[in-house]
Structures are given as structure tokens and as C-alpha cells.
C-alpha atoms as a printed R data frame, in Angstrom:
    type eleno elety resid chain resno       x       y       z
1   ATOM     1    CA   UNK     A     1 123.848 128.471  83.504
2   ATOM     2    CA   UNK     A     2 121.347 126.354  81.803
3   ATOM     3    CA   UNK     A     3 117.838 125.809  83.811
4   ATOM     4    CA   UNK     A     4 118.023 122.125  84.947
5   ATOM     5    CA   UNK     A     5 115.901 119.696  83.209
6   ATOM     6    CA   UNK     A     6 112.198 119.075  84.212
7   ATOM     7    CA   UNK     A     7 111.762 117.074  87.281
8   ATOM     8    CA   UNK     A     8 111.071 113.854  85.432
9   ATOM     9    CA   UNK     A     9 114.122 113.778  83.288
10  ATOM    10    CA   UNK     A    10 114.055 110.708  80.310
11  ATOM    11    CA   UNK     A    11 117.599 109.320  78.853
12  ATOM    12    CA   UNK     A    12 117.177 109.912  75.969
13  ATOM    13    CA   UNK     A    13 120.470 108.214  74.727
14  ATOM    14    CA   UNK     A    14 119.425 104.888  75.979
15  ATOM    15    CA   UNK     A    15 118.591 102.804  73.347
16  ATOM    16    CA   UNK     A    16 116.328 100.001  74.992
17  ATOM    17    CA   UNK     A    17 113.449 100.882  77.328
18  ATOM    18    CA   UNK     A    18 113.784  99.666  80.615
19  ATOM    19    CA   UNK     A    19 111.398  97.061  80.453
20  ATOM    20    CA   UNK     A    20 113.428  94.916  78.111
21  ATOM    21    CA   UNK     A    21 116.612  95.314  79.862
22  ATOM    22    CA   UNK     A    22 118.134  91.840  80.086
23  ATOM    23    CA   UNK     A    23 120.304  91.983  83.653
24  ATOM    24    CA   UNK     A    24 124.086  92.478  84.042
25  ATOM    25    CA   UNK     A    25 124.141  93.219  87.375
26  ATOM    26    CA   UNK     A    26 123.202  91.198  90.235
27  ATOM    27    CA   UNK     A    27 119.620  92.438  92.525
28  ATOM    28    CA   UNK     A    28 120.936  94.412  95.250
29  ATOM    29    CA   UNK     A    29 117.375  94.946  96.708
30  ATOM    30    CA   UNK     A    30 114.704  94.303  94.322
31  ATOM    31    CA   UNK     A    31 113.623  90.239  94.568
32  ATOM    32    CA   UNK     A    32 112.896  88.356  91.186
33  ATOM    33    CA   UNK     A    33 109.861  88.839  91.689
34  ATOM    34    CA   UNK     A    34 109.976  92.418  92.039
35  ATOM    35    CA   UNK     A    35 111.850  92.322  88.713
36  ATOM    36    CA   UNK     A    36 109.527  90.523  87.047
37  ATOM    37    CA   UNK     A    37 106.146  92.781  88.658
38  ATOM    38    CA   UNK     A    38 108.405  96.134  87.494
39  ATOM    39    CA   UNK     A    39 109.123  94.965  83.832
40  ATOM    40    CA   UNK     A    40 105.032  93.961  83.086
41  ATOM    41    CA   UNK     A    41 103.199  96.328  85.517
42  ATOM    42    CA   UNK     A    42 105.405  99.117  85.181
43  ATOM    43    CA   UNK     A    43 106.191  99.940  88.919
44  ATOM    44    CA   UNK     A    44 107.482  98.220  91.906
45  ATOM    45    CA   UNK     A    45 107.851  99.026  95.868
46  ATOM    46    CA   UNK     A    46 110.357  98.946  97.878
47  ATOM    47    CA   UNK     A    47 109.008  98.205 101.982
48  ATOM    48    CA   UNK     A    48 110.909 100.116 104.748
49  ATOM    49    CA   UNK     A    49 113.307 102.016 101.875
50  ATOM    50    CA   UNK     A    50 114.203 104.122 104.480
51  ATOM    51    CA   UNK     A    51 114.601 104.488 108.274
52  ATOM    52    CA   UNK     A    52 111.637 105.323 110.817
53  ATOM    53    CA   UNK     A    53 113.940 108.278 111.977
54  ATOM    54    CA   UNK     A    54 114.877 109.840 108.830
55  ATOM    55    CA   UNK     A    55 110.740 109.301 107.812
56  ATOM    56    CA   UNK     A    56 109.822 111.280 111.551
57  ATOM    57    CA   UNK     A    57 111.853 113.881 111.468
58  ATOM    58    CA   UNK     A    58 111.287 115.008 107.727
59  ATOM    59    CA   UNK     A    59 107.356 114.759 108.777
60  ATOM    60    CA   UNK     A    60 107.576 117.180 111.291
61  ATOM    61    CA   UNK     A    61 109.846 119.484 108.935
62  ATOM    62    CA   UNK     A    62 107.774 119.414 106.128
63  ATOM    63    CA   UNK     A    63 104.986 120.487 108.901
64  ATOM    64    CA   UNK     A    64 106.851 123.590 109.623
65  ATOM    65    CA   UNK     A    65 107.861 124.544 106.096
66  ATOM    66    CA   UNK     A    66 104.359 124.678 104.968
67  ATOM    67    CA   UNK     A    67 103.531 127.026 108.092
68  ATOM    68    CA   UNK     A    68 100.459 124.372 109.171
69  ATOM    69    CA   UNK     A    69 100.022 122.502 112.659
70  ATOM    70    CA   UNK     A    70  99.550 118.838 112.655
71  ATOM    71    CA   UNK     A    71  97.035 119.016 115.923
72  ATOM    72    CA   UNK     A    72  94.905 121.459 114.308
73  ATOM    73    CA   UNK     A    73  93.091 120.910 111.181
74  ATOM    74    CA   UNK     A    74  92.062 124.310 110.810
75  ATOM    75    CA   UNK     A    75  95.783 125.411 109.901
76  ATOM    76    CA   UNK     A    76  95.558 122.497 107.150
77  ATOM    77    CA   UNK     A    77  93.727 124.522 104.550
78  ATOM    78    CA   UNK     A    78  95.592 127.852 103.897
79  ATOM    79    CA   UNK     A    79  95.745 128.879 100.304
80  ATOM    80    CA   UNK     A    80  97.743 127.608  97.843
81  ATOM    81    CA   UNK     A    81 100.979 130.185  97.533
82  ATOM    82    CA   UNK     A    82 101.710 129.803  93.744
83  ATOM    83    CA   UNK     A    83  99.438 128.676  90.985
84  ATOM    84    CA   UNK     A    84 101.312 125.859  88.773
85  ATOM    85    CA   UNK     A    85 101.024 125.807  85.539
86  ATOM    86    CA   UNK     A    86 100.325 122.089  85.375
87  ATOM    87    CA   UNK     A    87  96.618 122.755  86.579
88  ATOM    88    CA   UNK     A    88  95.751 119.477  87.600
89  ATOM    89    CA   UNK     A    89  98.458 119.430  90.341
90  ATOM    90    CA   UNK     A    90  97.054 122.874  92.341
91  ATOM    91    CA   UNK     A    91  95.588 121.958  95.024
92  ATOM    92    CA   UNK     A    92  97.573 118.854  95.172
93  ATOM    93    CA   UNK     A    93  99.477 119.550  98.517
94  ATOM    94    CA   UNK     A    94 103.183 120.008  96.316
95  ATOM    95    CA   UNK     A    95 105.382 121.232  98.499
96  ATOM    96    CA   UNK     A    96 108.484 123.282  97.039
97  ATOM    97    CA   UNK     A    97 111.227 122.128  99.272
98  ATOM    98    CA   UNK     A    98 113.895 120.768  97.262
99  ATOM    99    CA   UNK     A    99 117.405 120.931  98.892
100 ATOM   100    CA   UNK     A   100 116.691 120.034 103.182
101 ATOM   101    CA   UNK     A   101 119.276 117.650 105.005
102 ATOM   102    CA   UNK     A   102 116.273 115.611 105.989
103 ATOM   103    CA   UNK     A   103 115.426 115.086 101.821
104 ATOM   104    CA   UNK     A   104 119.350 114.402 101.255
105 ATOM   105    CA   UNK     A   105 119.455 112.087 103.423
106 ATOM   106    CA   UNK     A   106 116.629 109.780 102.071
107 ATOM   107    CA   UNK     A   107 118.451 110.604  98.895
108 ATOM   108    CA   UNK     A   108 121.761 109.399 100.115
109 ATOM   109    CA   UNK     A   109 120.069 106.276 101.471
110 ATOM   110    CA   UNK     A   110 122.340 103.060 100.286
111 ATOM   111    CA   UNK     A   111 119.155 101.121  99.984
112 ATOM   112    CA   UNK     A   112 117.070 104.016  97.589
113 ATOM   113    CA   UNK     A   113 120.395 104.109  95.613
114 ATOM   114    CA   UNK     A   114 120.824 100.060  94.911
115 ATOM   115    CA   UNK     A   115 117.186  99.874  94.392
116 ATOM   116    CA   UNK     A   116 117.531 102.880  91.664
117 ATOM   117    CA   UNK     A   117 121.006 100.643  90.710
118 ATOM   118    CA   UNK     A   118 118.922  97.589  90.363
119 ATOM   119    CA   UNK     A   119 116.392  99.455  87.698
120 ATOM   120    CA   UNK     A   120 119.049 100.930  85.467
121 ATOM   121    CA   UNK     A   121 121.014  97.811  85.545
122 ATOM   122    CA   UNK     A   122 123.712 100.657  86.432
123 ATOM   123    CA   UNK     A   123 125.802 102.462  89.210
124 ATOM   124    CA   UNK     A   124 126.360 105.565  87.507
125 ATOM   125    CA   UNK     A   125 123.475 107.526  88.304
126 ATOM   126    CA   UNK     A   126 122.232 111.010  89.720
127 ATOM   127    CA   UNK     A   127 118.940 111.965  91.691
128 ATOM   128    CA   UNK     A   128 116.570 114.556  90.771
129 ATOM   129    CA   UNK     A   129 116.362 116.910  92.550
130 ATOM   130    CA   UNK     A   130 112.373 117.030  93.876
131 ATOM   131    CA   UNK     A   131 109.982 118.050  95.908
132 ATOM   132    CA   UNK     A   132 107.902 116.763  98.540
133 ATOM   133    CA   UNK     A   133 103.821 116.541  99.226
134 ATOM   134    CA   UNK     A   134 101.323 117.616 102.108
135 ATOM   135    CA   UNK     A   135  97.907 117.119 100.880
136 ATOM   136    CA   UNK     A   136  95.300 117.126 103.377
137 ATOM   137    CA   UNK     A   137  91.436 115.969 103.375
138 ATOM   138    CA   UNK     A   138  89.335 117.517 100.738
139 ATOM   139    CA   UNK     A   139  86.463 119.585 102.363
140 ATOM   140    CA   UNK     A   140  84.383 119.556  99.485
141 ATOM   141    CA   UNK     A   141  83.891 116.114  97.645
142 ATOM   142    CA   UNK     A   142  84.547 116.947  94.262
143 ATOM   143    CA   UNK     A   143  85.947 114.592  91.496
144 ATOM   144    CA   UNK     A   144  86.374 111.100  93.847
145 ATOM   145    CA   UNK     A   145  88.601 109.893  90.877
146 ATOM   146    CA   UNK     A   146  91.301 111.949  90.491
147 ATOM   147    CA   UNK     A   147  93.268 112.185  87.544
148 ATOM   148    CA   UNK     A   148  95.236 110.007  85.136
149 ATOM   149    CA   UNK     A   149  97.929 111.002  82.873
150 ATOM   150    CA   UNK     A   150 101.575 110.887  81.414
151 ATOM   151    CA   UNK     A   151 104.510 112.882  82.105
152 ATOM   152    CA   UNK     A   152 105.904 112.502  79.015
153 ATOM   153    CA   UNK     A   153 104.832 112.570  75.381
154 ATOM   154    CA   UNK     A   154 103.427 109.023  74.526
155 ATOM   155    CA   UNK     A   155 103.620 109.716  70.472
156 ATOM   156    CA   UNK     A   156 107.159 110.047  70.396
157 ATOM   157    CA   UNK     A   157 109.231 108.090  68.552
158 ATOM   158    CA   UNK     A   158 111.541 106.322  70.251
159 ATOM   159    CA   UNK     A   159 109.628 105.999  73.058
160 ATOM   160    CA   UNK     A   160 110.444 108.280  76.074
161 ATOM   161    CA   UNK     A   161 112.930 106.332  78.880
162 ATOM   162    CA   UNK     A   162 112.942 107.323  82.530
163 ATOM   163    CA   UNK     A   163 111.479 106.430  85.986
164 ATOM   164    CA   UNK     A   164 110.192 108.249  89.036
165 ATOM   165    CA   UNK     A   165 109.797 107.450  92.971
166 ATOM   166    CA   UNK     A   166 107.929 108.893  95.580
167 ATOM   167    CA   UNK     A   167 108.530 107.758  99.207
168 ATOM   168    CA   UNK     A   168 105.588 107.722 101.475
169 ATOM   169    CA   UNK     A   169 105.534 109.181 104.824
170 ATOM   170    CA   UNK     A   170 102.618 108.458 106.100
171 ATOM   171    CA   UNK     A   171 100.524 105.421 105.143
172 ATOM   172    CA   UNK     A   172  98.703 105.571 101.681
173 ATOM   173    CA   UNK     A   173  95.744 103.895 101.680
174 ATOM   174    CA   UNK     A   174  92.279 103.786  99.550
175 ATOM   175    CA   UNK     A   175  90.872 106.785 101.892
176 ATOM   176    CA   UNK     A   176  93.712 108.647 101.859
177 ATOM   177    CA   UNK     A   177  93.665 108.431  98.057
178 ATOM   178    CA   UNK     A   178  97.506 109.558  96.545
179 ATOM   179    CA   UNK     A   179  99.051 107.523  93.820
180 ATOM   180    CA   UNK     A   180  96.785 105.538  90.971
181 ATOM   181    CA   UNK     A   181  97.883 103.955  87.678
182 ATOM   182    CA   UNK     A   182  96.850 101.841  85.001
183 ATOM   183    CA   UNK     A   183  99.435  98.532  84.900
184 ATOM   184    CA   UNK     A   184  96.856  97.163  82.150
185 ATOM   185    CA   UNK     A   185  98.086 100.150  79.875
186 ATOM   186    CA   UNK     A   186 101.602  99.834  81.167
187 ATOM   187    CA   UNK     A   187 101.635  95.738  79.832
188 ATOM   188    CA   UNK     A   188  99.181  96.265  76.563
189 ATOM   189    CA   UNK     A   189 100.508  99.598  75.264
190 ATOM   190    CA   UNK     A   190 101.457  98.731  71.938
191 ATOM   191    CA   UNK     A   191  98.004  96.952  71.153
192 ATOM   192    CA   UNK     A   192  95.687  99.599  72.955
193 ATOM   193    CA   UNK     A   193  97.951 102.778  70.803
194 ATOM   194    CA   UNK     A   194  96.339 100.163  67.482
195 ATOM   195    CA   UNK     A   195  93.134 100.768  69.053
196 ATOM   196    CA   UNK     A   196  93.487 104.578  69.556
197 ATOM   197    CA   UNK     A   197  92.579 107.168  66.556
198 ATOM   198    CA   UNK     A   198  95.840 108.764  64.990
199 ATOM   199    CA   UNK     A   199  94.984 112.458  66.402
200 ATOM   200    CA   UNK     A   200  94.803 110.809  70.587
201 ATOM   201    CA   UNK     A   201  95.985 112.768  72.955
202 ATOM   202    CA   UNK     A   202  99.251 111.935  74.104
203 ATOM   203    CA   UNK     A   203  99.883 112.894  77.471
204 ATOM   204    CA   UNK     A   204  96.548 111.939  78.503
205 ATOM   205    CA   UNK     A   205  94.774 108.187  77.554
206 ATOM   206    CA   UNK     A   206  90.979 107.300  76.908
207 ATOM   207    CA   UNK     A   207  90.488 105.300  79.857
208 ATOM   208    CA   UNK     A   208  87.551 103.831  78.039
209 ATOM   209    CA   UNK     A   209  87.578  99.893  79.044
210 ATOM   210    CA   UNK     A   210  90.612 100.783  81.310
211 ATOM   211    CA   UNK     A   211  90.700 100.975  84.714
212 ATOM   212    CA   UNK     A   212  92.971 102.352  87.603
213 ATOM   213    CA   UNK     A   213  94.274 100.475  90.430
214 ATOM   214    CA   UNK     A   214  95.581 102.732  93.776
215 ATOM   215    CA   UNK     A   215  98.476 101.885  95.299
216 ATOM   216    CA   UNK     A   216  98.422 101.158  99.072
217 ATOM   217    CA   UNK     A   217 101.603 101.907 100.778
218 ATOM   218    CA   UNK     A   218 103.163 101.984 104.535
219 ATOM   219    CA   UNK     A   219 105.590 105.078 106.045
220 ATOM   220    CA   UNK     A   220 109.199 104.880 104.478
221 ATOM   221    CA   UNK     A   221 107.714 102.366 101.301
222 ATOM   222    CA   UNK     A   222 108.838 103.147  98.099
223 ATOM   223    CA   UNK     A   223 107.548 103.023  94.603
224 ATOM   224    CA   UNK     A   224 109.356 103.219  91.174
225 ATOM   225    CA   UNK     A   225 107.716 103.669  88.505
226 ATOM   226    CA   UNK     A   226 108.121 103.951  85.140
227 ATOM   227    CA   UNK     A   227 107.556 107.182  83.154
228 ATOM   228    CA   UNK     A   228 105.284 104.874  80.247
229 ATOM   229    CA   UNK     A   229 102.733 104.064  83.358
230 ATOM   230    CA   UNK     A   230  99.703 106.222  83.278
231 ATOM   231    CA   UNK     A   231  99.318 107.666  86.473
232 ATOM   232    CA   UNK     A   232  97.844 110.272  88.783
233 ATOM   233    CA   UNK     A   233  96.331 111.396  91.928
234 ATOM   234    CA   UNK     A   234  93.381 109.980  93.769
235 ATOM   235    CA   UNK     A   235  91.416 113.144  95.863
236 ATOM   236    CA   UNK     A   236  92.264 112.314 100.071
237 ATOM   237    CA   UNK     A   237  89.076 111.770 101.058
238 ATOM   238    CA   UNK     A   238  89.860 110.503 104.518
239 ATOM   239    CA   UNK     A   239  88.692 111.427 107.968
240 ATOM   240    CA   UNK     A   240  91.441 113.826 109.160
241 ATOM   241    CA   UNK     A   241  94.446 111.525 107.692
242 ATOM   242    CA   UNK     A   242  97.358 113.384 105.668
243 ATOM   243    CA   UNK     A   243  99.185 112.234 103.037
244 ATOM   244    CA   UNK     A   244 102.881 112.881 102.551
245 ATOM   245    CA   UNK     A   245 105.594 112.007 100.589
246 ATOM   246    CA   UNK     A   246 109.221 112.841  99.188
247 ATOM   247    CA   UNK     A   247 109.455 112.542  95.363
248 ATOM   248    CA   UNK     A   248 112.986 110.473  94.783
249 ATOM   249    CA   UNK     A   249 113.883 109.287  91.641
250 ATOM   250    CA   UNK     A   250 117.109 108.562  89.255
251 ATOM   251    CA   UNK     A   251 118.961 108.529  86.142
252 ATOM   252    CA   UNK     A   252 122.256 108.164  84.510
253 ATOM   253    CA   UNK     A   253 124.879 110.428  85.349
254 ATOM   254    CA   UNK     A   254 125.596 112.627  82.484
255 ATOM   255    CA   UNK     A   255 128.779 114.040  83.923
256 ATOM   256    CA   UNK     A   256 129.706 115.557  80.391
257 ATOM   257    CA   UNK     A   257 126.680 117.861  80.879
258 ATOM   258    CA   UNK     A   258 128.890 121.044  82.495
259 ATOM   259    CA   UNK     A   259 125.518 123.177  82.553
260 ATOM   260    CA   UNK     A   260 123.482 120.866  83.936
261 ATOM   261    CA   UNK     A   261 126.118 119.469  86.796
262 ATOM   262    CA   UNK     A   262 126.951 122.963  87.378
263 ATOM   263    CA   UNK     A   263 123.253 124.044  87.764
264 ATOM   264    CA   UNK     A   264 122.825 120.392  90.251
265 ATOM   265    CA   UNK     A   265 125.721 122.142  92.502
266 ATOM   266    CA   UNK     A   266 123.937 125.531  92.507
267 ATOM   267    CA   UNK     A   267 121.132 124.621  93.741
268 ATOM   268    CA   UNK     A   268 122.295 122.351  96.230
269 ATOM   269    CA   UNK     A   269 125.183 125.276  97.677
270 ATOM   270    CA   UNK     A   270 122.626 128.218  97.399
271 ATOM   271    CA   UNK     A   271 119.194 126.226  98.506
272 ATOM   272    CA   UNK     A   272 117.803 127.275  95.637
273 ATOM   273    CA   UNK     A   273 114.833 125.856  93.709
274 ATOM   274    CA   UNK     A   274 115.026 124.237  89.688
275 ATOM   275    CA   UNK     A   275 113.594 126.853  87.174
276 ATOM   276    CA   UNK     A   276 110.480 124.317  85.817
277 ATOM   277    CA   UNK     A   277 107.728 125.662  83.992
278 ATOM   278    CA   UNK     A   278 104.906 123.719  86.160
279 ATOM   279    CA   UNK     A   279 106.950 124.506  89.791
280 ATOM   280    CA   UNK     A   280 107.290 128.001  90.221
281 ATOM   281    CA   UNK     A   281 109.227 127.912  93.107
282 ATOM   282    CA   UNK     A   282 108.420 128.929  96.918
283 ATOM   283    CA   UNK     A   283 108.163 132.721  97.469
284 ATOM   284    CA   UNK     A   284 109.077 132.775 100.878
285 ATOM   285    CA   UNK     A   285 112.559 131.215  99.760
286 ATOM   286    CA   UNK     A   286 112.318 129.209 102.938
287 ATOM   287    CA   UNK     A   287 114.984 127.024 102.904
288 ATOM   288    CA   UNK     A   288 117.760 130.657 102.077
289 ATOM   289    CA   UNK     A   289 116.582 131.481 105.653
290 ATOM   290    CA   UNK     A   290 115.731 128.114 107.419
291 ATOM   291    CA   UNK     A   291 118.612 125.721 106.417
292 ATOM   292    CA   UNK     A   292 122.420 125.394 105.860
293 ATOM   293    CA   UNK     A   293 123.500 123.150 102.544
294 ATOM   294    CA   UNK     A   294 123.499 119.854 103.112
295 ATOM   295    CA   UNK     A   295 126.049 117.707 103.732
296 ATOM   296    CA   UNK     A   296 126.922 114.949 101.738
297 ATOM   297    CA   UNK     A   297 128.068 111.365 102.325
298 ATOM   298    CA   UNK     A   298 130.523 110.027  99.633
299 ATOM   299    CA   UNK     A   299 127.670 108.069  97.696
300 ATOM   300    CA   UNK     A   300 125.715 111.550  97.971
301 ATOM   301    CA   UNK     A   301 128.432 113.538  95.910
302 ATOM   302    CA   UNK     A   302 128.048 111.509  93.378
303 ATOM   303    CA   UNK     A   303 124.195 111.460  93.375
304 ATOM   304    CA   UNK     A   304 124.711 115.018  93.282
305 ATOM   305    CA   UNK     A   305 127.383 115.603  90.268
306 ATOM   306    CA   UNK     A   306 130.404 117.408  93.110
307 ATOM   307    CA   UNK     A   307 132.381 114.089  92.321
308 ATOM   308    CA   UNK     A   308 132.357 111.708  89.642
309 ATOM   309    CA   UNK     A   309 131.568 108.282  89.403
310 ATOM   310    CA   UNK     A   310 134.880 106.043  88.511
């Protein structure tokens, strides 16, 4: 089988970007005016996406998976297992648990799903298949800025079309640091790229005149945003908080795609984890010895690729 497409997958057969969609179906979850903040800033949240259970329990497993103890700080700051090959996320707290009950069934959630439904303008979709975050204070105060980038290539032609999610799990706040973009870039990109020399670099802007804005969210919030939105990480400089959060997002259902809904199966039967350059997987292989395959709701079979959508 085929390694499954990078964690951010982009439709690539679409032929409009999501921001001029014009609506077919009715809002299931977002409001109007979360339509109308999504289309111009680039990203919208969804409050209480998820219930206060399903956001406890996958806390205190994501606790034990990364071998730390949430009373004592002094089991927060064991090295990082793997180096990734995307350099500015080591360090970042990614954990490599991909295929848990606890993530399924945030996954499975009817309210993540019409919310995804409500982007797409479209029922036919599958979920990535992602990881999840621990990132605790930084003990040395390096860059208090973070990063900002692209996860895809912002000089192709059509433009890239996709989204991502992440679901917070503990509150996100300006101390905490965690998600930061640039909705100025997001609603101006066609006049800044006039602005920019021909030779820019594509994945990662000149924030020159630009600046970020970081996202302040509560447990079980989440955000979509789209894959045009410069983004990035903002260091946790807090005083003993955590941040954590479950990366959810979605896309059409390419049920044609044998390798790739065969590979989707795979790793959801076998607990295994997607073969991506920048994740290279956990090398304990936790979840082979810690967890049974999860099971699956009728809605979740089809966010998976096991059944297909009618």
C-alpha cells in the first residue's frame, strides 16, 4: 500500500477555494456570522465542540502515553523521543498518538462532523487521521514569538484547498501561548503576493507590516482553519499551565482512492502510525501494546473509509 497523504491533505480537484463557496446546504452548527468571520479571516471556532467527558478522559490518556505526571512538573520535561524533520515543530509537545478510542470518539462527534459539513458545503467527507499535543512551560525564555508559516505551497497555481482543526483541551490563552495567525494575510492575500518580490518564500511570509493575532480558546473549543491562513505556534510561557490539544480536521471522501482507503483501514485495525516525512512515528509503538482498535459508530465508518457514503 501507498503511504497515506500528509496530515494536512488539500483537494486538489476542487475547483473553487473555500472562501468563495456560495452555500447549498443549510448551517448545521456554524451561525452566519461564523460563516461570514471563516470566509474573510480564514478560521472560525466552534465553543463546547465536544463533551467535558470525552475532553477529561483523553487528558488524562494523553498524560500516560507521554510517560509524564500531571502533579509533578519535573516529569514534564523529558526529552524529545524523535527529531522531526519539520524543525520548527521539535520541541513543540507533538504527541504521536493517532488511532485511541478517546481521539475516535471526538472524531465521531456529530457536532465536529456538521461543523466540518458546514465548511465543505458537503456530507461526504473523511477525517485525517492526527495527532495530538502536550507542550508544557518553556524553562528557558527563548523566542517569545513563535513561529509563523504555511503548510502548503503559497506559489502554486491553483491555489492549494484544504482546512485543519485542532480541539483544545485545556484552555488556550495569551500565557499559555499555542495557536497564532495572521487573518490580515488571510483577507489581503492577493494584494500583499503584488507587494512581495517574485523569488518570496512560499511556505513562509515577510511579516513585515503584518502582524499576528493568538487565538484564545476554552477546553473542548474548536478551530477550523483554513490551510491559506498563515499560522504557527506561540512559545507557553505560563506559570505551570499545559497546553493540549487533538488535531481534527476533514476533507472529501475520495472513496475511489483504493490505496489510500485501504492504508485509512490499516492504520486504524493495526494502531499503526501514517508514514509522513515530518512525523516519524512513536518508537515505543504505544498504542500496539496499550489499546484495542477502536470502535466505530455508523457516522465513524464513514469518516474512516470501512463504509461508503450513499
Amino acid at each position: 500500500m501507498q503511504p497515506l497523504r500528509d496530515s494536512h491533505p488539500t483537494a486538489a480537484h476542487l475547483d473553487i477555494q473555500l472562501k468563495d463557496i456560495r452555500k447549498r446546504l443549510p448551517l448545521r452548527v456554524l451561525s452566519e456570522a461564523d460563516w461570514q468571520h471563516w470566509i474573510t479571516k480564514g478560521y472560525v471556532i466552534v465553543r463546547q465542540a465536544v463533551p467535558a467527558t470525552n475532553v477529561e478522559r483523553l487528558v488524562e490518556l494523553l498524560w500516560r502515553f507521554d510517560e509524564k505526571d500531571p502533579a509533578d512538573p519535573s516529569t514534564w520535561y523529558a526529552p524529545q523521543r524523535r527529531e522531526h524533520k519539520m524543525k520548527e515543530l521539535n520541541n513543540t509537545g507533538m504527541l504521536e498518538i493517532y488511532n485511541h478510542q478517546y481521539l475516535w470518539d471526538n472524531r465521531q462527534e456529530p457536532r465536529i462532523y456538521g461543523a466540518f459539513v458546514d465548511i465543505w458545503d458537503r456530507e461526504d467527507l473523511w477525517v485525517t487521521i492526527d495527532r495530538a499535543n502536550l507542550n508544557p512551560p518553556k524553562k528557558v525564555k527563548g523566542n517569545p514569538n513563535g513561529f509563523i508559516h504555511w503548510d502548503v505551497d503559497t506559489s502554486i497555481r491553483p491555489l492549494p484547498i484544504g482546512v485543519q482543526g485542532v480541539l483544545s483541551l485545556k484552555k488556550q490563552d495569551g500565557d499559555v501561548g499555542g495557536f497564532q495567525c495572521v487573518p490580515e494575510l488571510f483577507e489581503n492575500f492577493e494584494s500583499w503576493e503584488k507587494t512581495q518580490s517574485a523569488d518570496r518564500d512560499p511556505m513562509h511570509p515577510d511579516m513585515t507590516g503584518l502582524s499576528t493575532v493568538n487565538i484564545e480558546m476554552e477546553a473542548g473549543d474548536l478551530m477550523i482553519f483554513n490551510s491559506l491562513l498563515a499560522h504557527g505556534v506561540r512559545p507557553n510561557h505560563s506559570d505551570g499551565r499545559v497546553r493540549m490539544a487533538q488535531y481534527i480536521s476533514m476533507h472529501p471522501a475520495e472513496w475511489g482512492n483504493v490505496a489510500e482507503r485501504e492504508e485509512r483501514v490499516h492504520l486504524w485495525r493495526e494502531l499503526d502510525h501514517p508514514k509522513r516525512d515530518a512525523f516519524p512515528g512513536d518508537p515505543r509503538e504505544w498504542e500496539k501494546h496499550n489499546a484495542s482498535p477502536a470502535s466505530l459508530s455508523d457516522l465513524g465508518a464513514k469518516l474512516l473509509g470501512i463504509t461508503p457514503w450513499a
